[in-house]
N, C-alpha and C positions, 0 to 999 in steps of 0.2 A: 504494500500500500504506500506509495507517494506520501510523501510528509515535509518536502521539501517544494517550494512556491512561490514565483514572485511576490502574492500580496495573499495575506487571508486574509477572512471576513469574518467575526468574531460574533454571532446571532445571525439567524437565519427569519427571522420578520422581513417586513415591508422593506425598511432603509437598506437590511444587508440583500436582499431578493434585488433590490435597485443599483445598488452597486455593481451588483454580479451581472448583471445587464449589460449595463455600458461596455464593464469590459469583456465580457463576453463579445459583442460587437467587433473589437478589435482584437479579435482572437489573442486577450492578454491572458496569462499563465496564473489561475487563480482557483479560490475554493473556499465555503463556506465551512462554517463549525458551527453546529446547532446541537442543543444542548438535548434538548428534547427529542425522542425518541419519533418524534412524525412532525409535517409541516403543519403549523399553524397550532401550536400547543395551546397560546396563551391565549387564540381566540376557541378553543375546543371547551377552556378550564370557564368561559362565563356562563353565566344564570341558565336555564332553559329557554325562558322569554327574552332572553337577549337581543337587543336591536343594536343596529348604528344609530348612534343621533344626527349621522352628515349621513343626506337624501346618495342617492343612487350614481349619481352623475359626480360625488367625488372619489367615487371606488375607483381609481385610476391608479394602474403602476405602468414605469416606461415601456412603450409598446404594447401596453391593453387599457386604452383607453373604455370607460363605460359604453358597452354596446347594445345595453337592453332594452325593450320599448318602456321600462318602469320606474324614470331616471327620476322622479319627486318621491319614491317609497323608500323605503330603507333596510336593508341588507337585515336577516335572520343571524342569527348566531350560525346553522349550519348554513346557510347563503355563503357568509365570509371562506369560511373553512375551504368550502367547494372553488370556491375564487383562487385562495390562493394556491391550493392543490395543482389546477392546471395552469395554474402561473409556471409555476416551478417545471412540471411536465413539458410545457406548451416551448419554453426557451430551454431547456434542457438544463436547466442552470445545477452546477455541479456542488453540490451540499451532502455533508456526511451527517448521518443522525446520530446521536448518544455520546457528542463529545463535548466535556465537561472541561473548559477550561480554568485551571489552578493556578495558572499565575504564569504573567506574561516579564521578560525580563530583555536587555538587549544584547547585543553579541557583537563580535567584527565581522559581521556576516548581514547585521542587520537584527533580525527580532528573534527569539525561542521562545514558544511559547509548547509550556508543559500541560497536560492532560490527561483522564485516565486512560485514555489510550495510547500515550507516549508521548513524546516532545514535537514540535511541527517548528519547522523555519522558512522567517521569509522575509523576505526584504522591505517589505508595507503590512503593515498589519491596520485594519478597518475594525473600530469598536464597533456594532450595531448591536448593540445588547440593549438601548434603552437606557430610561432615566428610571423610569419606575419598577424598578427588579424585585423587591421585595416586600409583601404587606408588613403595615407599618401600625403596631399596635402602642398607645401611651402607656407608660410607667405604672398608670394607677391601675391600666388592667389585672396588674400581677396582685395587685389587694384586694380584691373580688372576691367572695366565697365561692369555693368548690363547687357548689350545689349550683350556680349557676351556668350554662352553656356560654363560652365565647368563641363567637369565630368571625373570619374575617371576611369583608363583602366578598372578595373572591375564592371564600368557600361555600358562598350560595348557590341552592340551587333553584329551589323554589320552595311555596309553603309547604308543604308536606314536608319537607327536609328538616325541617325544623321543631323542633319538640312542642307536644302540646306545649297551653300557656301563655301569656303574654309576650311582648317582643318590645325587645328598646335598641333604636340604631341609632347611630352615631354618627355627625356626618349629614350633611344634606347637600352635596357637591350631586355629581348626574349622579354615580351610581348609588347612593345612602335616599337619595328623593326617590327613586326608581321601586328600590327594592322596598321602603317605606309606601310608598301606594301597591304595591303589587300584595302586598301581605294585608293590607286592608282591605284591599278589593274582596279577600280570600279570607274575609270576614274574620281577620285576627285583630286582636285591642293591641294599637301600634302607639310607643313613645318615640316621640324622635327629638334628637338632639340634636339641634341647629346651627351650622356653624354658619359662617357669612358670604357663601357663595351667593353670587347674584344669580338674578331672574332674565331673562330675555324669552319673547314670547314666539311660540310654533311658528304662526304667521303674523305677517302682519302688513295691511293694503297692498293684500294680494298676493302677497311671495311669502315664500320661508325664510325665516330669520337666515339661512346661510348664503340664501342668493341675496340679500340685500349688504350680506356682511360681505360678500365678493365684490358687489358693484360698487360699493363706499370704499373700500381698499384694505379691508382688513388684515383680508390672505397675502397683501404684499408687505406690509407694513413688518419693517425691520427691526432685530433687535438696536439698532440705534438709534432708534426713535422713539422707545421705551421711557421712562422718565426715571424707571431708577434700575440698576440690575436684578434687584427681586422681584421686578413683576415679570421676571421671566415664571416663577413659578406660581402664579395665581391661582385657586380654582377654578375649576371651571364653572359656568354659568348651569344649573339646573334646568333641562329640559328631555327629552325622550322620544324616539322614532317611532316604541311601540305602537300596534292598534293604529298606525297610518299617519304615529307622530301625533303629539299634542302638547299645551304649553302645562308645566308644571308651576303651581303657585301654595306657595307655605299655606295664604290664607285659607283656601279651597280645604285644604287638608285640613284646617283645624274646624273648617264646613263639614267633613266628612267624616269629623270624628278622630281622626290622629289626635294625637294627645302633645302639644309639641312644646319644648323646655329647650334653656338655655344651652350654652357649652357646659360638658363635663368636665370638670375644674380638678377635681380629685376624687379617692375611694377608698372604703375601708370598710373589708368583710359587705355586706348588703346595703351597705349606705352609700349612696352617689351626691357627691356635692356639686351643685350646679351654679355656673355663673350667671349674673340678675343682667344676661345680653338678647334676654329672648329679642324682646320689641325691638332693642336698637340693631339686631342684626335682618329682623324683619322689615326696619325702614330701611338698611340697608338694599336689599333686594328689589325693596317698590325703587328706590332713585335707583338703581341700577337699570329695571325695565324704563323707566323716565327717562333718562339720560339716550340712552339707545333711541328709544322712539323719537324724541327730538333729533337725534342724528337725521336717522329716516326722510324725518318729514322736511328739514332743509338742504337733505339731498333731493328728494324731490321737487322742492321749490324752486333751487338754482339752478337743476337738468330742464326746470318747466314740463315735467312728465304729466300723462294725464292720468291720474290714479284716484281715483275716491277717496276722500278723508275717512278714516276710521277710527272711531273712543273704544279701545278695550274696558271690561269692566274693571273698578274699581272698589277690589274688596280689600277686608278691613277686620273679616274675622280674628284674625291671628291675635289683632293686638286686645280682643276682649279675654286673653286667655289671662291667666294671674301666673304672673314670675314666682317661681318656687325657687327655693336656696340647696331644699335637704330632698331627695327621692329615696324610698326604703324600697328596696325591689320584692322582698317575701311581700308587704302590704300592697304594690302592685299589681303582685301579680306576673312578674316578669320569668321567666327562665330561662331566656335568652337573651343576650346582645352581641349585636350585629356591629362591628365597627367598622364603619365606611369612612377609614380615615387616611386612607391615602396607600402608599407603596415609598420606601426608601430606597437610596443609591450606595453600593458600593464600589469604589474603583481602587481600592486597596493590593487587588493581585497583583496591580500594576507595579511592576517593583523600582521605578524609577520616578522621578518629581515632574507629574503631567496636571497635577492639580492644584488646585488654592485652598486656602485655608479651614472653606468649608465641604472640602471631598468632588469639588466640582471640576471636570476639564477644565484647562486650561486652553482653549483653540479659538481660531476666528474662521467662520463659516465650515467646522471641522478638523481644520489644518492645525494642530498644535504644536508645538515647540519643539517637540521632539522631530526630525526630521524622518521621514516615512511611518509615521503615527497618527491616525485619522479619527474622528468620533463624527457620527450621525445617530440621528433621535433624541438629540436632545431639544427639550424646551427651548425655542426660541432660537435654536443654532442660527437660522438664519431667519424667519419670520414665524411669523403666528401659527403656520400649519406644521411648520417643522416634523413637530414628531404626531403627526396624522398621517394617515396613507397616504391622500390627496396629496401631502410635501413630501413624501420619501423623492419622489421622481427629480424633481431640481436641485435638491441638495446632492442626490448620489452622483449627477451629473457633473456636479459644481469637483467634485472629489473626485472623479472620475478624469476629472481632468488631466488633474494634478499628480495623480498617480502617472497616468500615460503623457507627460508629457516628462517624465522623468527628470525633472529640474526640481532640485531644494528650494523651497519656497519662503521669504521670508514673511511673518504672518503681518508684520507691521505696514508692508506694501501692498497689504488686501489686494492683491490681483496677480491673477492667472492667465495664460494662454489659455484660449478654448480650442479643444480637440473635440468635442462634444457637443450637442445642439442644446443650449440649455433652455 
């Protein structure tokens, strides 16, 4: 078995599948490392009702553009799967499955990168492993009583999966709002813990929230346009493809009976202490839908488009709830919680200084410092979609370049020859 490569590709998703692309094009000498034992693990492991929240027409990797006649619906959990399966088939793209990368190091050869299947070298080594690698549980989880079930949103499956009894999820970013109506609907007594992701609505005069965020410039809008470098990791905006796509709103839920409470602050044994942010994190989300909408509506005023004005409702439920300080989970009722709190980064294997002070690459549009050292999928590497499937394709271009044009780059000169169409 070949172990020896001009460039690996280090994940086998979207960003490293786009890499393997381009150069596969120029018949460059290259090879994927996926950790997982089949394509498409990490979209195999979500919920059963699983949707995309981006419509149909941004399921695009280089050279499979959306060809379906159902480009406003949105992709099933096994839709994706099946996508990327004959991605990988369709370009022949060459990916080893079950290889578990331990730690990457460099050489006078260029890079060695160790594994439980033996050491691989190569002169480029492409991170696409992602930002979000591991579920990311808080400290005060570990003082919880026994008796309680915890697990993390991407160990849901659906209701059934989860023990009779109440349920408390954590978390209201896409997936913690999702899985919190979905367990409602499924007539379970749902607490949710609110954190402050905002609102943006399904539709709105006439389009979906992502063709409008395309036409205003969203999807191009650069990390250095950003206002501070932590808003590369925002949450994301609460909304859902399910059922044909619909707009998710806190106050609705406290309409429908979700029971909904502040951030969880800390814990000990059955007592959850809550922070007094319900309402302000709730007005949070109404000016966030606010804000959007007025973009909207003065891009349509300035294009002079001819679109009907439209007043979404205006509710209000949320804020009639009463902010609680203390939650006893036995008096609840709970036996479950669900933390939809996110996914951690680790780039520790790395055995050489590629990051800063908070675990983060160090690169510009990829290219870090290390020379033949590449990262993609991160937040914001280059714009807003970055690490969306819709952005694997420009980014892996962008890298793609850079590799086959075999010139050391310096990152302070932000610029590349194109050998690639980007």
């Amino acid at each position: 078995m070949k172990k020896t490569v001009d460039t690996l590709i280090i994940g086998g998703g979207q960003c490293g599948l786009s890499v393997s692309y381009f150069l596969k094009q120029y018949n460059h000498d290259h090879l994927i490392l996926e950790k997982a034992d089949q394509p498409a693990e990490v979209w195999r492991q979500r919920w059963d009702s699983f949707t995309l929240n981006t419509p149909n027409w941004m399921v695009t990797l280089p050279g499979a553009p959306y060809e379906g006649d159902q480009p406003d619906h949105f992709m099933t959990r096994d839709e994706i799967v099946a996508f990327f399966e004959n991605y990988i088939k369709r370009f022949d793209l060459p990916i080893r499955y079950g290889i578990d990368v331990q730690a990457l190091d460099s050489c006078i050869t260029g890079f060695q990168v160790s594994t439980n299947h033996g050491i691989y070298k190569a002169q480029n080594v492409v991170i696409a492993t992602g930002f979000y690698q591991k579920p990311k549980f808080p400290a005060c989880s570990h003082h919880i009583s026994d008796q309680v079930q915890q697990i993390h949103s991407s160990d849901y499956q659906n209701p059934l999966s989860i023990p009779k009894g109440n349920v408390l999820v954590v978390g209201s970013s896409q997936s913690g709002a999702q899985i919190a109506e979905e367990l409602n609907q499924a007539g379970r007594t749902v607490y949710l813990s609110v954190s402050s992701a905002g609102r943006v609505p399904r539709r709105y005069r006439g389009k979906d929230v992502t063709q409008w965020e395309e036409e205003i410039g969203y999807y191009k809008r650069t990390v250095n346009q950003l206002k501070s470098p932590m808003d590369r990791f925002g949450s994301s905006a609460h909304t859902t493809g399910k059922d044909g796509g619909h707009t998710i709103n806190l106050h609705q839920f406290a309409r429908d009976g979700i029971k909904l409470l502040g951030r969880v602050d800390s814990a000990e044994g059955e007592t959850i202490i809550l922070a007094p942010n319900l309402h302000h994190n709730l007005a949070k989300a109404d000016q966030f839908e606010a804000n959007f909408l007025k973009e909207v509506d003065q891009y349509i005023e300035m294009h002079q488009l001819d679109i009907p004005e439209e007043t979404l409702p205006m509710l209000t439920d949320g804020f009639d709830v009463e902010e609680i300080s203390e939650l006893n989970l036995t008096d609840a009722g709970i036996q479950t919680i669900i933390w939809a709190t996110g996914f951690s980064f680790d780039f520790s294997w790395i055995h050489f200084p590629v990051v800063d002070a908070m675990g983060c690459p160090v690169q510009w549009r990829g290219i870090s410092r290390c020379p033949g050292l590449y990262f993609i999928g991160l937040p914001f590497l280059h714009t807003g979609i970055s690490n969306l499937i819709a952005g694997a394709g420009p980014d892996a271009a962008y890298i793609a370049n850079v590799i086959l044009s075999n010139q050391p780059i310096d990152i302070e000169t932000k610029h590349v020859h194109s050998l690639v169409n980007i």
